[in-house]
C-alpha positions in Angstrom: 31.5 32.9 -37.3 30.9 34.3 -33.9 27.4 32.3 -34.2 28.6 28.9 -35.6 30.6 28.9 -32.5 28.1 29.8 -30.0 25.6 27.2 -31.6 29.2 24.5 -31.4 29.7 25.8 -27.5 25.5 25.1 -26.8 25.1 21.7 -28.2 28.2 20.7 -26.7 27.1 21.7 -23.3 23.3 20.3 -23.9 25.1 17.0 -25.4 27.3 16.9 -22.0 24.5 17.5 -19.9 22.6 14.8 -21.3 25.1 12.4 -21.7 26.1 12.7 -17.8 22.4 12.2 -16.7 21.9 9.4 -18.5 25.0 7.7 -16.9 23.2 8.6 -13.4 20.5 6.9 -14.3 21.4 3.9 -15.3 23.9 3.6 -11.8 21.3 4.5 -9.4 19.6 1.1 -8.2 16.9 0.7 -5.7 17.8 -0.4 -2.4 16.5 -3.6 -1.1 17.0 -4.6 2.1 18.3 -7.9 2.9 17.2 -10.0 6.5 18.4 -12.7 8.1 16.1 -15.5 10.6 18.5 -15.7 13.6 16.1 -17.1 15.5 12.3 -18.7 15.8 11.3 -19.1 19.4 8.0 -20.7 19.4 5.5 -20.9 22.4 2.7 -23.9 21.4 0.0 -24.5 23.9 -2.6 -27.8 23.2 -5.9 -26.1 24.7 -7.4 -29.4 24.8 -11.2 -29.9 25.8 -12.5 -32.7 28.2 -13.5 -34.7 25.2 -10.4 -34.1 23.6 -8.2 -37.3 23.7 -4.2 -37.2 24.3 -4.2 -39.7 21.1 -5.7 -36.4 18.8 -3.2 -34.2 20.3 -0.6 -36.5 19.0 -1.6 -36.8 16.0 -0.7 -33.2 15.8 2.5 -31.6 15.3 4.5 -30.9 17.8 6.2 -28.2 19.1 9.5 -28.8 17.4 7.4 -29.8 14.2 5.5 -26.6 14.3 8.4 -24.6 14.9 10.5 -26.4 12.3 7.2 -25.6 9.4 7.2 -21.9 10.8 10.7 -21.2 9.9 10.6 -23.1 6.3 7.3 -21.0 5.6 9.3 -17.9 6.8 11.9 -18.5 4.8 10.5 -19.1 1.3 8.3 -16.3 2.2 11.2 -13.7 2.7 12.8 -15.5 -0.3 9.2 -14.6 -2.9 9.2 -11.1 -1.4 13.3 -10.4 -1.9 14.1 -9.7 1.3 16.0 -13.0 2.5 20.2 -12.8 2.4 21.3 -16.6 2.0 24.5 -15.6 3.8 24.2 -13.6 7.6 27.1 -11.4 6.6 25.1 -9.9 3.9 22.4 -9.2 5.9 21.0 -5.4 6.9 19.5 -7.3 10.7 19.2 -10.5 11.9 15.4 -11.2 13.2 14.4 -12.6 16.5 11.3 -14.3 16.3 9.0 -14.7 19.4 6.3 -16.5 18.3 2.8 -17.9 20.6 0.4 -20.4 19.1 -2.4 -21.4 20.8 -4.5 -24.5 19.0 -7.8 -25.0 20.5 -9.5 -28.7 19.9 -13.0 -28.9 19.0 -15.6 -32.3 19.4 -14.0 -34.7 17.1 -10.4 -34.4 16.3 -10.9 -30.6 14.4 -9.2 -27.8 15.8 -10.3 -24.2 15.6 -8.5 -21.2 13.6 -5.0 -20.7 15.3 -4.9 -17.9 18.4 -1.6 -16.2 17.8 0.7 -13.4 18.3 4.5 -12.6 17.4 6.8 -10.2 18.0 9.8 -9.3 15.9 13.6 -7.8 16.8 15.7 -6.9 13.9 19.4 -6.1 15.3 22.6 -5.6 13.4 26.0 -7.5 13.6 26.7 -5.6 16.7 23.6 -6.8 18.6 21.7 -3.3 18.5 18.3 -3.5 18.2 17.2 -1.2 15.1 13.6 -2.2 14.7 10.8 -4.0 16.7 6.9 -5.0 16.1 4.5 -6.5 18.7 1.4 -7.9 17.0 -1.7 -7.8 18.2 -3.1 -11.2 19.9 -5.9 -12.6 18.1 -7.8 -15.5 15.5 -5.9 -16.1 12.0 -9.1 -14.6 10.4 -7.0 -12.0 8.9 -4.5 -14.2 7.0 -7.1 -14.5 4.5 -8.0 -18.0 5.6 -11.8 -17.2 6.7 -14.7 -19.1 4.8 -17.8 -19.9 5.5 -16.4 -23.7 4.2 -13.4 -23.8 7.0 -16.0 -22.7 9.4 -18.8 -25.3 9.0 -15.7 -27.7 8.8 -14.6 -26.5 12.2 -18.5 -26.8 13.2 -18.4 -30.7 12.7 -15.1 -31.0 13.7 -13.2 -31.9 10.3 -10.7 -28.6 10.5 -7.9 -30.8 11.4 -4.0 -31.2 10.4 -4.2 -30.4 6.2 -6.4 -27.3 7.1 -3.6 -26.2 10.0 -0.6 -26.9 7.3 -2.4 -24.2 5.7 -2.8 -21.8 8.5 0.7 -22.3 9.2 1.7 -21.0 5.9 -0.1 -18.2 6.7 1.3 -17.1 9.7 4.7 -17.5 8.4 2.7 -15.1 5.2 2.2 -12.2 8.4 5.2 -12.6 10.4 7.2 -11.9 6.6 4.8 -8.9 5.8 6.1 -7.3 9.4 9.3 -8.1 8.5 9.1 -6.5 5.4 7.4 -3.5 6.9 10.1 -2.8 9.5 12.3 -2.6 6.8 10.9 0.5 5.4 
């Protein structure tokens, strides 16, 4: 008798133990952290070449078009990693967005690979900053746009507004991989 009722008192205990980690389990979610765009502040300088005419420059976008592009990319980029909040009040920050792009013209109407550099500010609803990143200055070589293709087009001058859509995409690419960075 006395060992019927130990065996009842184990297998209840096991049966309770198991029962209340499997309820922990299924609670425990991973935390993903959620950001908001507050701002894209975008620095674009033409450095245009004696041959370059202003007529190529404006068939370029402009600053305002640039920066508009940059903060669409930025967007659906945050939005494919999971890290976007739709509505500010559910965000973990809000991130400032400093960007410089510098578009270099070459003979023709071609540009070169974009010279950029960001940095980010991620502050909270009460305006303290919580995280930073300064990238370094430099060629969008690393943005996985480098080819010997884009560079003989840049060669002869045919790198132009299609082939910067793209680079622009990319950058956006980067400035979401920071942001997604800082958050851990």
């Amino acid at each position: 008798m006395k060992l019927s009722a130990s065996l009842a008192a184990i297998f209840i205990t096991v049966f309770s133990i198991s029962a209340h980690c499997s309820d922990q389990t299924k609670t425990t979610k991973k935390s993903i952290s959620g950001f908001q765009i507050k701002s894209v502040d975008l620095v674009l300088e033409n450095n245009k070449k004696l041959w370059t005419s202003d007529g190529v420059v404006a068939s370029y976008p402009d600053q305002v078009a640039v920066k508009t592009m940059i903060a669409d990319e930025l967007h659906k980029s945050l939005r494919a990693k999971g890290i976007y909040a739709e509505v500010q009040g559910e965000s973990d920050a809000a991130i400032e967005v400093k960007l410089n792009y510098r578009r270099s013209f070459v003979v023709g109407s071609g540009v070169t690979y974009p010279y950029i550099s960001f940095v980010l500010s991620g502050k909270d609803a009460h305006g303290q900053e919580l995280a930073s990143y300064q990238s370094d200055a430099g060629l969008l070589i690393g943005g996985g746009r480098k080819s010997i293709i884009n560079d003989h087009k840049i060669m002869v001058g045919k790198y132009d507004q299609e082939e910067e859509r793209d680079d622009i995409a990319a950058v956006a690419n980067l400035i979401s991989d920071a942001i997604a960075k800082m958050g851990n």
